[in-house]
C-alpha positions as CSV (number, residue, x, y, z in Angstrom):
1,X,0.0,0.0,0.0
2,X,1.4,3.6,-0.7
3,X,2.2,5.2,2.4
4,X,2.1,8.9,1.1
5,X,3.4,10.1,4.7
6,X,5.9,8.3,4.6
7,X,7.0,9.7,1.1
8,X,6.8,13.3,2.8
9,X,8.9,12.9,5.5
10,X,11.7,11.0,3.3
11,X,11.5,14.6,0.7
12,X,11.6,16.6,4.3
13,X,14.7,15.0,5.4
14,X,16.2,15.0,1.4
15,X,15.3,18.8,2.0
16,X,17.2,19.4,5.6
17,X,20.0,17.5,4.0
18,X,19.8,20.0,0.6
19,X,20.0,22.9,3.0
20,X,23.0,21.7,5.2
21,X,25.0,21.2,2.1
22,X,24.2,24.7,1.1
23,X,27.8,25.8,2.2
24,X,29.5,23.2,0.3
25,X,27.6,23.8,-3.0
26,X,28.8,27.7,-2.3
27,X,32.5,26.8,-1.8
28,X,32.4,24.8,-4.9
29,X,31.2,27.4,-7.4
30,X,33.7,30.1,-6.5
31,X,36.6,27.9,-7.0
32,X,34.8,25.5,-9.9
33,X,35.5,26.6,-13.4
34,X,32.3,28.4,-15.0
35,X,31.6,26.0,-17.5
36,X,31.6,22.9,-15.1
37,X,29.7,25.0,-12.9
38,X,25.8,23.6,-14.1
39,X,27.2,19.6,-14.6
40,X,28.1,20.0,-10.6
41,X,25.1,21.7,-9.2
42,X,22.4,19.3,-10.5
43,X,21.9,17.3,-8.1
44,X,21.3,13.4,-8.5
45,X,18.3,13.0,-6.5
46,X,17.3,9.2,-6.0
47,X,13.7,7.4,-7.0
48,X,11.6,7.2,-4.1
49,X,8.8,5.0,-3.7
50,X,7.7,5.7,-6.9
51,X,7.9,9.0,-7.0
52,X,10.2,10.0,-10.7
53,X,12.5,13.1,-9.4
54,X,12.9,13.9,-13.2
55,X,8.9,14.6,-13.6
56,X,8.4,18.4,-13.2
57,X,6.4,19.5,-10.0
58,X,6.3,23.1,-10.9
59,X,5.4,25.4,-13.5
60,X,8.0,28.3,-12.3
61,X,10.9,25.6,-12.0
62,X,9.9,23.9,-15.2
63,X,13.6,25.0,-16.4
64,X,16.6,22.6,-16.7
65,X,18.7,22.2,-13.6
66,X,21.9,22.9,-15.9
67,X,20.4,26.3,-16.9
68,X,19.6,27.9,-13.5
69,X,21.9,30.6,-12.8
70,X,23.4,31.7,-9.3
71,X,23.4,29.6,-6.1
72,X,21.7,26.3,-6.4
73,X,20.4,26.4,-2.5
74,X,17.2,28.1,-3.4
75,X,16.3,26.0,-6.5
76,X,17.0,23.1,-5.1
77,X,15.0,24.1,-1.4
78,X,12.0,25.3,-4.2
79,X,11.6,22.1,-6.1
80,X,11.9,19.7,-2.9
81,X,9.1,21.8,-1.6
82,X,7.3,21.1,-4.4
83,X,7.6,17.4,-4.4
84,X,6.1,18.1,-0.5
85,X,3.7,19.9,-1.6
86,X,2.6,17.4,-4.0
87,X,3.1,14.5,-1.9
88,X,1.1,16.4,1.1
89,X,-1.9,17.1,-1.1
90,X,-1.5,12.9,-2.4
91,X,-1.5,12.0,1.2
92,X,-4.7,14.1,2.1
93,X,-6.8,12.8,-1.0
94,X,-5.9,9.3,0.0
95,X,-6.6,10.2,3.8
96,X,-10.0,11.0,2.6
97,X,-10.7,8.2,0.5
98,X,-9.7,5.7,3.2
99,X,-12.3,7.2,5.6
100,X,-14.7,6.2,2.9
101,X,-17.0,2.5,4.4
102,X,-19.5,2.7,1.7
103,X,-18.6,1.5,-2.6
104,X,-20.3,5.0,-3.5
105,X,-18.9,6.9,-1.2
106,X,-15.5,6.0,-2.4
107,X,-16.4,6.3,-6.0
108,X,-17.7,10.0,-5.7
109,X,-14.6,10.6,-3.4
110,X,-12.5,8.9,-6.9
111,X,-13.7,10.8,-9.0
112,X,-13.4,14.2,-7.1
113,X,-10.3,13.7,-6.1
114,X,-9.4,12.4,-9.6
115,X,-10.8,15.8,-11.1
116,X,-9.0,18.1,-8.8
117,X,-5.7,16.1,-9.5
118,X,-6.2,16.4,-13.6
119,X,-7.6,19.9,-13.6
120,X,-11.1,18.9,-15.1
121,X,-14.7,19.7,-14.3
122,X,-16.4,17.1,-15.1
123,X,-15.9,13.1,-15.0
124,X,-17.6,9.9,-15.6
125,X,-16.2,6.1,-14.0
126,X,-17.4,2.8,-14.4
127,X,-16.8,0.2,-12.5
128,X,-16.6,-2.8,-13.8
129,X,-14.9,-6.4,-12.5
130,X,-12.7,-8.1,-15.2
131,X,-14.0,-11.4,-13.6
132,X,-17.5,-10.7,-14.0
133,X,-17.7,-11.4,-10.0
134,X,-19.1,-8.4,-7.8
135,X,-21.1,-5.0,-8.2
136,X,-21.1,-3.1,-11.1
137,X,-22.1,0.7,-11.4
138,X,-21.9,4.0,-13.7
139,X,-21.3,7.1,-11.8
140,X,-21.3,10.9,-13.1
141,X,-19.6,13.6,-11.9
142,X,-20.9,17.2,-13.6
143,X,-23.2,15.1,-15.5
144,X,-27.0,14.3,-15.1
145,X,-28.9,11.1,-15.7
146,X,-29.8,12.5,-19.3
147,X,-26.1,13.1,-20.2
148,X,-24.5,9.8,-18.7
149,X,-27.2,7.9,-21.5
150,X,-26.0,10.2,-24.0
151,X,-22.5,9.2,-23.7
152,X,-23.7,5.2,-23.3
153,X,-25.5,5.4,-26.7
154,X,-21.7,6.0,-28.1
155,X,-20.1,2.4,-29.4
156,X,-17.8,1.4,-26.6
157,X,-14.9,0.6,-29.0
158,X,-15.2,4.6,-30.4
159,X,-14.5,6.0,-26.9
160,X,-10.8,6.0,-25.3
161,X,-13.4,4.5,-21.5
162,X,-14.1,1.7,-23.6
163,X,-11.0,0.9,-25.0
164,X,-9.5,1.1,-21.2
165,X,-12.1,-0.7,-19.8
166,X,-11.3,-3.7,-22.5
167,X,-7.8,-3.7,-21.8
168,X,-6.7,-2.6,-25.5
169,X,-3.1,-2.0,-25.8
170,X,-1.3,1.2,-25.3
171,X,-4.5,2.1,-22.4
172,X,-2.4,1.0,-19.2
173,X,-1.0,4.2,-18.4
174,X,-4.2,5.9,-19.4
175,X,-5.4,7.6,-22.8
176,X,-5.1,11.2,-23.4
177,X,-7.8,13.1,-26.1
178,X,-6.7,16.5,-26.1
179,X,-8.8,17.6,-29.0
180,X,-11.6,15.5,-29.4
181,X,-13.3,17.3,-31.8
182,X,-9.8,17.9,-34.2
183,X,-9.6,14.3,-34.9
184,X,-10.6,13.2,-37.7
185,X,-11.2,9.2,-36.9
186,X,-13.6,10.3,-34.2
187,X,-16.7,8.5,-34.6
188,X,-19.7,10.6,-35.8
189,X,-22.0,9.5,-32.7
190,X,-18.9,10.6,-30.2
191,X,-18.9,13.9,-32.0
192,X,-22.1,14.6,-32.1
193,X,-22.2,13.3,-28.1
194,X,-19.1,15.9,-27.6
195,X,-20.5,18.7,-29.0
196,X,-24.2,18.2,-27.6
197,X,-22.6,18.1,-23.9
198,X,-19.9,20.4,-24.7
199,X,-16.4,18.7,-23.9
200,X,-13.8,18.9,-26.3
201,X,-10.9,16.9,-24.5
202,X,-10.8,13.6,-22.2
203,X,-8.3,11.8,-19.9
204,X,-9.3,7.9,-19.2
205,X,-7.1,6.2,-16.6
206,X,-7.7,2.5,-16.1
207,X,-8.5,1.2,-12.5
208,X,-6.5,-1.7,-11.7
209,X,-3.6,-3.5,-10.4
210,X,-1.4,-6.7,-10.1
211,X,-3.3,-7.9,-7.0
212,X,-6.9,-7.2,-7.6
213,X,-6.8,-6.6,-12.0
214,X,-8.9,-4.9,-13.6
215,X,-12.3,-2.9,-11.5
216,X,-13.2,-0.6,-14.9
217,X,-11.9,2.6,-15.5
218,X,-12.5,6.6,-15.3
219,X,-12.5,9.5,-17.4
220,X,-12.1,13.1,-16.8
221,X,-14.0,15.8,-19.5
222,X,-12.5,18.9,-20.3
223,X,-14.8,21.8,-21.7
224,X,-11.9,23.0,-23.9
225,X,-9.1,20.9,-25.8
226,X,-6.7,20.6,-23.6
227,X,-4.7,17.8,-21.4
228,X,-3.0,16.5,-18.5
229,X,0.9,17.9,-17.8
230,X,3.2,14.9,-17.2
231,X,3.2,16.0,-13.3
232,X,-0.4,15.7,-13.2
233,X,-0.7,12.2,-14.9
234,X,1.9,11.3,-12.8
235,X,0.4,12.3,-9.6
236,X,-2.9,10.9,-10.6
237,X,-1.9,7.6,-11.8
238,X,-0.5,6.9,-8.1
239,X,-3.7,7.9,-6.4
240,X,-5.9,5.6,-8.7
241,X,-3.0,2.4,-7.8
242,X,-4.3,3.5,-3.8
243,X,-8.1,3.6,-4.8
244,X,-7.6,0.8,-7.3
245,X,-6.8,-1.3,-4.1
246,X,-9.4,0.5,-1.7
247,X,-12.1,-0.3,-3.9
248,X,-11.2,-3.9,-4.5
249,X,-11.4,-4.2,-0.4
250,X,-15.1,-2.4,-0.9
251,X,-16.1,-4.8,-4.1
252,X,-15.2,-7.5,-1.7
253,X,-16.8,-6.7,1.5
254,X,-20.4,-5.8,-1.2
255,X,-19.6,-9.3,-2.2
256,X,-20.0,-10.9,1.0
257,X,-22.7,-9.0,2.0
258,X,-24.7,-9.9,-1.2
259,X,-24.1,-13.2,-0.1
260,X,-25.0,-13.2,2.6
261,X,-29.0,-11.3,1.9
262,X,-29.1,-14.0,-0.6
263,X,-28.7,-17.5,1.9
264,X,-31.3,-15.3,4.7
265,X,-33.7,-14.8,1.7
266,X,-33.3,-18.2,0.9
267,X,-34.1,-19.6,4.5
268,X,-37.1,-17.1,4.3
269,X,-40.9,-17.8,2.7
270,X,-40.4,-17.5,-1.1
271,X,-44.1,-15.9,-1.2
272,X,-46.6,-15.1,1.7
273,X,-50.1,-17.7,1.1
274,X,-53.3,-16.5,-0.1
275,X,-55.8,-16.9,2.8
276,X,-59.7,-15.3,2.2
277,X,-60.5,-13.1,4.8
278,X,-56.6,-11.8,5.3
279,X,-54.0,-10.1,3.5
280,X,-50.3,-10.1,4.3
281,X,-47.2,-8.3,3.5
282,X,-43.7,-8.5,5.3
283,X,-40.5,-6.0,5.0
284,X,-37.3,-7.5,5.7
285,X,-33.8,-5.9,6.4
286,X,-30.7,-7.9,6.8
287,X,-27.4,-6.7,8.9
288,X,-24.1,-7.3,7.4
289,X,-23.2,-9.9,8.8
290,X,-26.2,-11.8,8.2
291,X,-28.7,-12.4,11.4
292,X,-31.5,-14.4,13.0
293,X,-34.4,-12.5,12.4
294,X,-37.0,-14.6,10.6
295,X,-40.8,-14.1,9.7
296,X,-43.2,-17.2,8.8
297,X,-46.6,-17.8,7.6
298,X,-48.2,-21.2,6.4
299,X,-51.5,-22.0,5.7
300,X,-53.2,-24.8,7.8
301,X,-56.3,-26.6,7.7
302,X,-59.8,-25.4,7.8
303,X,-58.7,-22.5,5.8
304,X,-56.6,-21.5,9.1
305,X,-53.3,-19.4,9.3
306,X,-50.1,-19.6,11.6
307,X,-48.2,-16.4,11.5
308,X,-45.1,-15.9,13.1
309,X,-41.9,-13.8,14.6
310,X,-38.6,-14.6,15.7
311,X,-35.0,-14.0,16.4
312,X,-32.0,-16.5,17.2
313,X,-29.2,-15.1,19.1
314,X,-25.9,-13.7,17.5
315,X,-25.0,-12.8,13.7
316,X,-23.1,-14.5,11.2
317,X,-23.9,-17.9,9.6
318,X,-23.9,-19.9,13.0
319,X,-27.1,-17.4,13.4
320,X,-28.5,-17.8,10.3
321,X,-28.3,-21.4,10.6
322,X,-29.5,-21.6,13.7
323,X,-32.9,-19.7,12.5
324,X,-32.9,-22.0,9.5
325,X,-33.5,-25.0,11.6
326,X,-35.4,-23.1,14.0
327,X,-38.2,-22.3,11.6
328,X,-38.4,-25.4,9.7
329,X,-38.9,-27.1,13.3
330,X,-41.6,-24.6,13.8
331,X,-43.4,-25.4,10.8
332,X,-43.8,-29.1,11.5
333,X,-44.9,-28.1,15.2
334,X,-48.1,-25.8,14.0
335,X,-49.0,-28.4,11.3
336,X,-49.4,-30.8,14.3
337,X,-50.9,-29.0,16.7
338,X,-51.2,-24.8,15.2
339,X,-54.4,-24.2,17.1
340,X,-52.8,-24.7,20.6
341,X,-49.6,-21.4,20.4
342,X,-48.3,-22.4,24.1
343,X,-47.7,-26.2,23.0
344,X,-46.1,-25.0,19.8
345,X,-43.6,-22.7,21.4
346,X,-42.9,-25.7,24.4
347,X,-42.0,-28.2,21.5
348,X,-39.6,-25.4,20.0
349,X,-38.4,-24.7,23.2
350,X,-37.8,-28.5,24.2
351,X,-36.2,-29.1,21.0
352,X,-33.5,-26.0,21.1
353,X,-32.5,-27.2,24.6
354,X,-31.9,-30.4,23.9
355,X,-30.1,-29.9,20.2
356,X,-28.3,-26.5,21.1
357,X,-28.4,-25.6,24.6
358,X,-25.9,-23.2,24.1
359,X,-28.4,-21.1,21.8
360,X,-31.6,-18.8,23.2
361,X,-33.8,-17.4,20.9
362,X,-37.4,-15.3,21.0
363,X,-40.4,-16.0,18.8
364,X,-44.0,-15.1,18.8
365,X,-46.5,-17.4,17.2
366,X,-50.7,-16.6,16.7
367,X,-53.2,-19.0,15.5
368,X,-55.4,-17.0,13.3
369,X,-59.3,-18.0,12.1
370,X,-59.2,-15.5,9.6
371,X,-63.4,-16.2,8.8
372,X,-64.2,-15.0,12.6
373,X,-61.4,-12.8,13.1
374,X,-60.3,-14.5,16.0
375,X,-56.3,-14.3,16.9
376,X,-54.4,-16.8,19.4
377,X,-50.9,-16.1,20.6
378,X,-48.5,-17.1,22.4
379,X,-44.6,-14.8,23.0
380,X,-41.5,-16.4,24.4
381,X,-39.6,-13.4,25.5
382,X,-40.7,-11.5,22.1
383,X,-41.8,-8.1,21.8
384,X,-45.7,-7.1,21.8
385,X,-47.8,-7.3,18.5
386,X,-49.4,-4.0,17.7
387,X,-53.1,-3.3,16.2
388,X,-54.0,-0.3,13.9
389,X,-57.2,0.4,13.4
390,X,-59.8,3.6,12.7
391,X,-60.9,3.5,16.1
392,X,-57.4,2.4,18.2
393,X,-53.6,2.0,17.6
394,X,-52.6,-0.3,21.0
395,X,-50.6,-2.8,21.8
396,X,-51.4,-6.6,22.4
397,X,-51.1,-7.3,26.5
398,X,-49.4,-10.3,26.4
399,X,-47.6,-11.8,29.8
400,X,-44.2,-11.6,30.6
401,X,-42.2,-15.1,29.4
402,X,-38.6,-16.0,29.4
403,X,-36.9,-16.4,25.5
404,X,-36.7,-19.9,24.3
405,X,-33.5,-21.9,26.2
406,X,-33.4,-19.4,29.0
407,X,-35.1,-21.8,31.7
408,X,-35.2,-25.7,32.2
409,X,-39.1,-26.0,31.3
410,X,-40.4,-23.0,29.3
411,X,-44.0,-22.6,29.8
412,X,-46.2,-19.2,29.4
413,X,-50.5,-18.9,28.6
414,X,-51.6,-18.0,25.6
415,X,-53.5,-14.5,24.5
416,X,-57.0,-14.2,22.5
417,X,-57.8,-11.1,20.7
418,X,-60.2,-10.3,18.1
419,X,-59.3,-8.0,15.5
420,X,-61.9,-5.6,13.8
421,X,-62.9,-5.8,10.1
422,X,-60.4,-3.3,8.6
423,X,-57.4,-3.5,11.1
424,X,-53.9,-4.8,11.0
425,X,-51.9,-6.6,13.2
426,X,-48.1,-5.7,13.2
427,X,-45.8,-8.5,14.5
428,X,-41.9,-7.4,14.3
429,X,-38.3,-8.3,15.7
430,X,-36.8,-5.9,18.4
431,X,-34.6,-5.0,15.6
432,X,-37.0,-2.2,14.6
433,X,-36.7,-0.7,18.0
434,X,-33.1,-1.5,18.7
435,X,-31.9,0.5,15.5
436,X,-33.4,3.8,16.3
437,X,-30.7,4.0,18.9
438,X,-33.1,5.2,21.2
439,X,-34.2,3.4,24.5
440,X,-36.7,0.9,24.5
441,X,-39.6,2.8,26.4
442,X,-39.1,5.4,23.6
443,X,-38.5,3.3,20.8
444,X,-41.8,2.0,21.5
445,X,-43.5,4.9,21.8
446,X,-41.5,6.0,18.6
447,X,-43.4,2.7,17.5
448,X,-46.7,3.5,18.2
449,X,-46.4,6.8,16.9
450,X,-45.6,5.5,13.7
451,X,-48.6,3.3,13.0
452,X,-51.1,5.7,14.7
453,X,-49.5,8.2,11.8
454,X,-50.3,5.7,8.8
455,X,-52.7,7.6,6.9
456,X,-56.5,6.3,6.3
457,X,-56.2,6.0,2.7
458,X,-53.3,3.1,3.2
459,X,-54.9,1.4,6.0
460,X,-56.3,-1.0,4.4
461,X,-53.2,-1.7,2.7
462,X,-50.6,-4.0,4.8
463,X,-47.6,-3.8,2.2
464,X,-48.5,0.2,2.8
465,X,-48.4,0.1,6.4
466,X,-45.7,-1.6,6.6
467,X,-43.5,0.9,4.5
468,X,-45.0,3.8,6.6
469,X,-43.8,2.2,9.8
470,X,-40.9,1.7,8.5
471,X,-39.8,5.4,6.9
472,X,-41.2,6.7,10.1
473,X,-39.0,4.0,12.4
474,X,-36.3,4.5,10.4
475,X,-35.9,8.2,8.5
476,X,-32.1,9.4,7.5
477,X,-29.9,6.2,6.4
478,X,-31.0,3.9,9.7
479,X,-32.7,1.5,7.3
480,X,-29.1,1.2,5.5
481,X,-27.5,-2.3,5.2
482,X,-24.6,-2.0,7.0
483,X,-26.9,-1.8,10.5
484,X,-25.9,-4.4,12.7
485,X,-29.3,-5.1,13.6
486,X,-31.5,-7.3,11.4
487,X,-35.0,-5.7,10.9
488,X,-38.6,-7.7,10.3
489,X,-42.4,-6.7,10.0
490,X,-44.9,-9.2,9.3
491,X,-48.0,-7.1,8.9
492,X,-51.7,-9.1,8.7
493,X,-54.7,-7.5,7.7
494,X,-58.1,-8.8,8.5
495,X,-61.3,-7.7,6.2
């Protein structure tokens, strides 16, 4: 990894060591012959990390070393200063990329940073894994939705982003345009693209590196022709080599997280049943990590429904596992015996203690006779369903009960409740409540807030009342995936 601090204080030293030798270079050119003079004064300054000391850092010391008249102190104290100054403003770009956690956050902080090193305004990248493997994504900088398809609708093969994204020869060290519109093998769509967005000039630099290969690849816009100096593409191709490697870490870590929404959608219901007299709609968030909060609902006989809540202990796949099995047991339990919630929940119970006793887990599970609106319930340690309604937004009472594998025989009576024609029960994980960040009197007051603030026109809606409760619980980024907290709402409404 380029340590750009690192590269400063080695120039600072190289510049302490210029200055004490000031004396010396003195002494030399009043007894040195004049025209030896220039050949001893330039001084042999040595590669470091990367950095080319031959590559000009300044426009007012752009002049050969051999041509600089007087005392070579000062020239030689200006350009190490520039090479510090370069390096410092290197080291704060990558300073601020590196405090980027999120893929789009450090592809706008690229391609900012990217444009300020180049001198352009505006900027497109694509990112785009060689292997096929990860996320993919087109991101504008200057440019709006409209203009971004403008410049897709140009053949890929026409446009120098293309060329680097295939990996074409002569595109590793980047492509410079400087007059787009002068050339006269520029394909007719890209000119008429150019002109109708009004850049005349490009810079592409390729995204990629021995360890990770090729991500995709960016490309600066110029509204005039012009192009890069050789500082500047010098500068810039070391900061993409840092954000080349900064991204792969990001690609990886979306990766696993991908993976891991995909095995706790998998261990969730495919579709919710089609029960008359109900309708049912469930919202599901999944940490990064991947979590045990799990939802169910399964038809059973006599046109009956079993709807239930839960959450296993921990995060990670152990957890996700865990709820897996503890689901699939629940299933076969209402089959047998749905109508009866307390006997249900004492089989789960039984069976965690006895096939991981290590493990505790809550869960909620209602018998439901959709035809006479008749609800039966039973909680192990889980929080209280909620009912919205024109008339009253309240919660459930249900008694107090230890979670599943906290006690030696787990045992805990059962709730009956009959909803109205047009209200909606809310079941949900504490995961709702726990990522507000608030505490868990006001969360649930937050809570009930929420549903008494669904409006009338969506009651009647359970997919809509769930989404309300939702925003509301969760306004400003706390819904995000990257919350350790998994989040699940299993909304039922009765006709």
């Amino acid at each position: 990894m380029l340590d750009i601090g690192l590269l400063v204080r080695v120039h600072v030293d190289a510049l302490i060591v210029a200055q004490n030798h000031m004396g010396v270079c003195d002494a030399i050119r009043r007894i040195a012959p004049v025209g030896k003079l220039a050949a001893m004064s330039a001084p042999h300054l040595p590669k470091v990390a990367g950095i080319d000391p031959e590559v000009p850092v300044s426009t007012h010391t752009s002049a050969p070393l051999t041509e600089v008249p007087g005392p070579p102190g000062p020239f030689i104290q200006d350009r190490l200063a520039g090479w510090v100054s370069d390096l410092t403003t290197l080291h704060e770009l990558t300073e601020r990329l590196a405090g980027t956690n999120t893929l789009d956050g450090a592809l706008n902080e690229l391609l900012q940073a990217g444009a300020a090193l180049v001198g352009a305004r505006r900027g497109l990248l694509v990112l785009e894994p060689a292997n096929g493997e990860g996320p993919s994504a087109t991101l504008g900088l200057g440019l709006s939705h409209a203009e971004l398809g403008h410049i897709e609708t140009v053949p890929r093969a026409a446009t120098a982003l293309g060329r680097v994204l295939d990996g074409l020869p002569g595109t590793a060290d980047g492509v410079t345009s400087p007059d787009l519109l002068g050339e006269k093998d520029l394909d007719p769509r890209q000119r008429e693209v150019a002109a109708r967005l009004g850049y005349a000039a490009s810079y592409a630099l390729p995204l990629t590196s021995e360890a990770v290969g090729r991500l995709g690849a960016a490309v600066w816009l110029y509204d005039e022709p012009a192009e890069p100096a050789q500082k500047q593409r010098h500068l810039a191709g070391l900061y993409a080599r840092y954000a080349t490697e900064h991204l792969a870490r990001l690609v990886e870590l979306e990766r696993a997280r991908a993976d891991v929404a995909a095995v706790a959608e998998e261990l969730l219901p495919s579709r919710l049943p089609r029960i008359p007299g109900v309708q049912l709609a469930a919202r599901h968030r999944t940490g990064p990590r991947g979590g045990g909060d799990w939802y169910d609902a399964l038809p059973l006989p006599d046109r009956t429904l079993g709807l239930a809540v839960g959450s296993v202990g921990g995060s990670g796949p152990s957890a996700m596992a865990a709820m897996g099995r503890l689901r699939a047991s629940l299933r076969a339990y209402a089959v047998m015996e749905g109508e009866d919630p307390v006997a249900v929940l004492s089989d789960l119970e039984l069976l965690l203690r006895l096939t991981e006793p290590a493990r505790t887990a809550t869960a909620l599970f209602a018998y439901c006779e959709p035809a006479t609106r008749k609800v039966v319930l039973a909680g192990a340690g889980h929080t209280p369903p909620l009912v919205l309604g024109e008339r009253r937004c309240e919660f459930v009472e249900t008694t107090l009960s230890a979670p599943l594998g906290m006690l030696a025989c787990w045992e805990a009576p059962s709730v009956e409740f009959s909803p109205a024609p047009g209200e909606t029960v809310l079941l949900y994980t504490d995961g709702l409540l726990r990522r507000t960040g608030d505490a868990m009197d006001r969360a649930f007051a937050r809570l009930h807030s929420a549903a008494a603030s669904v409006p009338k026109s969506d009651r009647h809606d359970p997919a809509a009342v769930a989404d309300h409760v939702l925003r509301t619980m969760l306004p400003d980024g706390l819904d995000r995936s990257d919350s350790a907290e998994d989040v699940v709402i299993l909304a039922a409404h009765f006709d």
